[in-house]
N, C-alpha and C positions, 0 to 999 in steps of 0.2 A: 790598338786600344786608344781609346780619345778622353785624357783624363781631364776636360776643360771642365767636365758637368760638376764632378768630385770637388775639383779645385774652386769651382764657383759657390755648391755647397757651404765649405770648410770654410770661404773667408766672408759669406753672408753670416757664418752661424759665430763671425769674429777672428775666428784663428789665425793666427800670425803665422803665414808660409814661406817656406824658401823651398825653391825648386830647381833642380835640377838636371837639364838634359843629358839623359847616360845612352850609353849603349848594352841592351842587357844580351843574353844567351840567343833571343829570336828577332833582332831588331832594338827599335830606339824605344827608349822607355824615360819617362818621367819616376826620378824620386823627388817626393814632398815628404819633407820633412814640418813637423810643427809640435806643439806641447799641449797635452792632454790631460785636464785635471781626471784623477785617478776614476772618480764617479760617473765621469764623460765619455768614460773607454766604448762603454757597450755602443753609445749612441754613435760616435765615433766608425767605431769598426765596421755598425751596419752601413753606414753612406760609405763606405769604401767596398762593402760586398757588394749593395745594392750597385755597385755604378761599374766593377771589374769582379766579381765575384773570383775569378785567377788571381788577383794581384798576390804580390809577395807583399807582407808586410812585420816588421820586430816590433816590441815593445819594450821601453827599457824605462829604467828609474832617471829621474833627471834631482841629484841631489841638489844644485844651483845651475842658477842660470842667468845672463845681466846683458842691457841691452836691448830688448826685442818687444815685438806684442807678444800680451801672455795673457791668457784668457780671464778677463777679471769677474764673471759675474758672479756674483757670491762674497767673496776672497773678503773686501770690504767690509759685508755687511758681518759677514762672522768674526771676526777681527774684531769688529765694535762690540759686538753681542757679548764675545768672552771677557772685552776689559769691564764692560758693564756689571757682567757677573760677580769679577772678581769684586770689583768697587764693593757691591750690597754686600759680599760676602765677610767683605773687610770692618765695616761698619759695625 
C-alpha cells in the first residue's frame, strides 16, 4: 500500500504529521500519526478509507498537547466569538 496520496491529502488540508516507518504483520507500513479536531473525524476517516480502505486505524482523546502544527481553522475565530459574548453579556 502507497500511503503518499493520504499523506499528501492530510498536509494540503494543514495537518501536522509525523510518520513513521514500521513493520507491520504483512510487510512495511507507514503509521501517521496527527490531531483531529473532534468535528473533522468523519472528514478525516473518509480520506484515509478512500485512499486504504484496509488500513488500521484508533482514535483516542488528546487532553493536551504542546509543540506541534495543530489544526487552527476555527479555534481563533470561536475563542474571539465566546469572549465577545461574554463581554455584551457582562454589560
Amino acid at each position: 500500500y502507497d500511503s503518499s496520496n493520504l499523506i499528501r491529502i492530510l498536509r494540503e488540508e494543514g495537518y501536522g504529521l509525523t510518520i513513521i516507518d514500521a513493520e507491520g504483520n504483512q510487510g512495511q507500513v507507514k503509521i501517521i500519526f496527527t490531531l483531529v479536531k473532534r468535528r473533522d473525524l468523519p472528514k478525516v476517516l473518509n480520506y484515509v478509507r478512500e485512499n486504504n480502505p484496509n488500513a488500521f486505524y484508533t482514535v483516542e482523546d488528546v487532553r493536551s498537547a504542546a509543540q506541534g502544527i495543530f489544526p487552527t481553522n476555527g479555534i481563533q475565530n470561536s475563542l474571539w466569538s465566546n469572549f465577545l459574548r461574554y463581554e455584551k453579556k457582562a454589560k
